[in-house]
N, C-alpha and C positions, 0 to 999 in steps of 0.2 A: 540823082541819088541823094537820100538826105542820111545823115551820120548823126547816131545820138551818142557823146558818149557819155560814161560812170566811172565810178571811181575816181581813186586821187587822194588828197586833200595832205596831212602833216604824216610824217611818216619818220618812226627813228633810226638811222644809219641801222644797217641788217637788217631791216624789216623786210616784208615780202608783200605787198600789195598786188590788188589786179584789178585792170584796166577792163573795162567794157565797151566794146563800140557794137550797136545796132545798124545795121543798116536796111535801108526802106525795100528791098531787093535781099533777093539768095547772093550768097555771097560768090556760090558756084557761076552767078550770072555777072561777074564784077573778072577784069583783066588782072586783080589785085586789089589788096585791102591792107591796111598797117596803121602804124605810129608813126609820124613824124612828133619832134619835141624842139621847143624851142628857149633857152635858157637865156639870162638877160645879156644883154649887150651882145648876142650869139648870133649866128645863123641857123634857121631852119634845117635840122638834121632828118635822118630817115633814122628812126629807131630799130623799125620792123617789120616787115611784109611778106604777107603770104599770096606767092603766086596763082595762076589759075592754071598750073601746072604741078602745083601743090610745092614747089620748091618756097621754104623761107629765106629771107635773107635780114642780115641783124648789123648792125653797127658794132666794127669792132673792139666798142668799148663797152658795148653790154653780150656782148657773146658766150657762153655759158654763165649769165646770170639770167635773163630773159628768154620767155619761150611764147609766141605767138603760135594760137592756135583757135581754129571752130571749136564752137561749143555743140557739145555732143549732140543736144535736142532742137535747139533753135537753126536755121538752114542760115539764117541773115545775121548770125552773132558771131562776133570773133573776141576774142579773151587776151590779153597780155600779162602775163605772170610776172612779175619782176621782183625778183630776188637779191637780197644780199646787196641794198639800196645804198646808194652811200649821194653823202653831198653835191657829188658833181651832175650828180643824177637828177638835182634840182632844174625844173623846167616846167613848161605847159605843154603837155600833151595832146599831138592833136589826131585824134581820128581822120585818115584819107583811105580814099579808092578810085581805082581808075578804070575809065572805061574808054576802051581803044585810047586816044588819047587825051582826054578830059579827065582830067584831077577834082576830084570834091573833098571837100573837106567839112568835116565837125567842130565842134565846137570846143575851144580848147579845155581842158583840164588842169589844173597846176595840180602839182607834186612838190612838195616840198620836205627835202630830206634833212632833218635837223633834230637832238637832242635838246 
């Protein structure tokens, strides 16, 4: 499975950006697809993922500010909304999905939350 993703780049504290991940496949055909983000001196976190049971699940430090979700028209797009962005929120976002148990990953994106 290959992950393209968009979005990112400078962003100021309460801004609202959105993340784009392609992927080479429906996403119906993926065990799962999300965010992981990884900020410096940090470990690789899970931001956001949507099941192939359609359950999401979110980190609960962007929990009602972020919403993972398919994009309406495209079968192999998935959207990351992120809202009400703030500093700690600063990282490289990384496009992943999983199939049975194989992890792929995209290519990161930073995010940089700063005035």
């Amino acid at each position: 499975v290959q992950l393209q993703a968009s979005g990112g780049g400078l962003v100021q504290p309460g801004g609202s950006p959105r993340l784009s991940c392609a992927a080479s496949r429906s996403v119906s055909s993926l065990n799962a697809i999300g965010w992981y983000r990884q900020a410096p001196g940090k470990e690789r976190e899970l931001v956001a993922a949507l099941r192939i049971t359609g359950r999401t699940d979110y980190a609960d430090s962007v929990k009602g500010r972020f919403t993972i979700f398919e994009d309406s028209t495209r079968n192999n797009m998935v959207h990351l909304q992120m809202n009400n962005l703030r500093p700690e929120d600063t990282a490289v976002y990384f496009c992943n999905a999983e199939v049975l148990i194989v992890m792929y990953w995209g290519h990161g994106t930073l995010v940089t939350v700063s005035s």
